[in-house]
KEKE-3310 file (N, C-alpha, C; in steps of 0.2 Angstrom, whole numbers, plus 5000, padded with zeros to 4 digits):
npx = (4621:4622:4620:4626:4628:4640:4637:4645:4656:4651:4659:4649:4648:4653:4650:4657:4667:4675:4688:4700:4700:4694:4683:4675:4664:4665:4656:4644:4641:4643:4652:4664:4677:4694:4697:4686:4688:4690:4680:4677:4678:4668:4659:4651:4638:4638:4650:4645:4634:4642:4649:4643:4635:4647:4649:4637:4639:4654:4644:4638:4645:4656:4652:4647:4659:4656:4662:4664:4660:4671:4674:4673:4684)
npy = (4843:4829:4813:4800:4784:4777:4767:4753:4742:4724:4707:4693:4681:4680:4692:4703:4717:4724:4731:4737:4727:4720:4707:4702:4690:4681:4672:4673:4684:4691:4701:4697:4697:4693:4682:4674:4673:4664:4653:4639:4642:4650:4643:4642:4642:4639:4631:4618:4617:4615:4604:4592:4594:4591:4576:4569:4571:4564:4551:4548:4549:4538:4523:4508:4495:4476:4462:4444:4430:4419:4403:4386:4373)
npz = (5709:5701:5707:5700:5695:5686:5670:5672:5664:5664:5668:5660:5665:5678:5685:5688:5688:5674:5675:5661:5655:5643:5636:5621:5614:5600:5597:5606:5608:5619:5633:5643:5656:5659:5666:5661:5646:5637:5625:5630:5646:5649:5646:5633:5624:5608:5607:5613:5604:5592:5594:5596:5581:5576:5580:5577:5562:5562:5564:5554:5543:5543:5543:5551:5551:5549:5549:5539:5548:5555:5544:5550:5544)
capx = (4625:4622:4625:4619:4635:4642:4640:4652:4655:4652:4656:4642:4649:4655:4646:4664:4669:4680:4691:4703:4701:4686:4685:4668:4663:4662:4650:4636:4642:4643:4659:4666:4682:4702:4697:4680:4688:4688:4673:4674:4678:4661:4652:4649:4634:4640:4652:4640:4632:4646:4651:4635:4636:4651:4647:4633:4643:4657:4641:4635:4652:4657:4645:4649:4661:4657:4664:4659:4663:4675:4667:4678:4686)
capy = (4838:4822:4807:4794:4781:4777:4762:4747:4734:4718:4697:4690:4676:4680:4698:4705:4725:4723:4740:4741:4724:4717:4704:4700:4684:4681:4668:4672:4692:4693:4705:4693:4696:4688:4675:4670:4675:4658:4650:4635:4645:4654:4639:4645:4638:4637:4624:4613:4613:4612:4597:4588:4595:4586:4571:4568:4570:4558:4546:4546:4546:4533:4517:4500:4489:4470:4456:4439:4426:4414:4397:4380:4368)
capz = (5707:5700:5712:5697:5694:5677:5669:5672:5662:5671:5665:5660:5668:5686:5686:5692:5686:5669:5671:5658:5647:5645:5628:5619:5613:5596:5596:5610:5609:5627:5637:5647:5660:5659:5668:5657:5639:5631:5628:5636:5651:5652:5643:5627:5619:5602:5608:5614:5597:5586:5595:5595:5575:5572:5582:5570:5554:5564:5565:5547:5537:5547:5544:5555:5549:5552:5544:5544:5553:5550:5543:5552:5541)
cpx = (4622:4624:4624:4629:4634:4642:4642:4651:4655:4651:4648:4641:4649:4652:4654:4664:4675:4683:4695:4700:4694:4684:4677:4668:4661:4657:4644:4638:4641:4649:4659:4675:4690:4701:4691:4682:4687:4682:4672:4675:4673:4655:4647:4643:4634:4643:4649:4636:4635:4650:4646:4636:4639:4652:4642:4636:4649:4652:4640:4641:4654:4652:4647:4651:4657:4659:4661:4664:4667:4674:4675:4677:4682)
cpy = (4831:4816:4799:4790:4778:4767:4756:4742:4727:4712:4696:4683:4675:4688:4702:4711:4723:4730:4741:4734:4719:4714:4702:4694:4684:4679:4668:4680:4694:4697:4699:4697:4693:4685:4670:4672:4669:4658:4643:4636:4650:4648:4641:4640:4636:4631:4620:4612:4612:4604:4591:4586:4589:4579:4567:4565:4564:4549:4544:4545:4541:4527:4513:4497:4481:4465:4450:4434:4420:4406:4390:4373:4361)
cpz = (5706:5703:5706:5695:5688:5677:5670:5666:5667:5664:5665:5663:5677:5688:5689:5687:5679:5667:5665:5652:5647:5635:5627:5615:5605:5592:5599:5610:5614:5627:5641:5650:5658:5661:5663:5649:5635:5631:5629:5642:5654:5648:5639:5624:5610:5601:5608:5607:5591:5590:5595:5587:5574:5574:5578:5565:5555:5562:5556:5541:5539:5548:5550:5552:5552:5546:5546:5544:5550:5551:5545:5547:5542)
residu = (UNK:UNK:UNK:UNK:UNK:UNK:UNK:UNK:UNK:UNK:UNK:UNK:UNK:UNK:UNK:UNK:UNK:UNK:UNK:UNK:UNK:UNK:UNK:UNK:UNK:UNK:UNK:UNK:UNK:UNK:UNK:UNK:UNK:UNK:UNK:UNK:UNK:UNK:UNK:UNK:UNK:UNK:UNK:UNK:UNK:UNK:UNK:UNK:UNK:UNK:UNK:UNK:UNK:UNK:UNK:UNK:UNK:UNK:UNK:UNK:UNK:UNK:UNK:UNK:UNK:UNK:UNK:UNK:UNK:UNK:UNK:UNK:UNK)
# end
């Protein structure tokens, strides 16, 4: 007989056994757990770069207003 154990899925996050629901990541393609399914709950790094991304885009659409100073009578 075979003593060789099957498998598991396990989080990629908390390493914990995922028996029946076990959800993948669209964006870093990991299994992650009910507790880690979001990703900023397991610290997805897509997020970090599309925030960054759009911080950027926020900087360069966006110049610096300055007006000028107001000259006294």
């Amino acid at each position: 007989m075979n003593n060789l154990k099957k498998d598991r899925i396990k989080c990629n996050f908390c390493n914990k056994k995922c028996n029946l629901l076990n959800f993948k990541c669209k964006s870093c393609h990991n299994v992650f757990c009910q507790l880690h399914r979001y990703t900023h709950s397991h610290k997805c790094i897509d997020i970090k770069k599309a925030k960054s991304n759009n911080k950027i885009e926020l900087i360069k659409s966006n110049p610096k207003v300055t007006s000028d100073k107001v000259q006294k009578i």
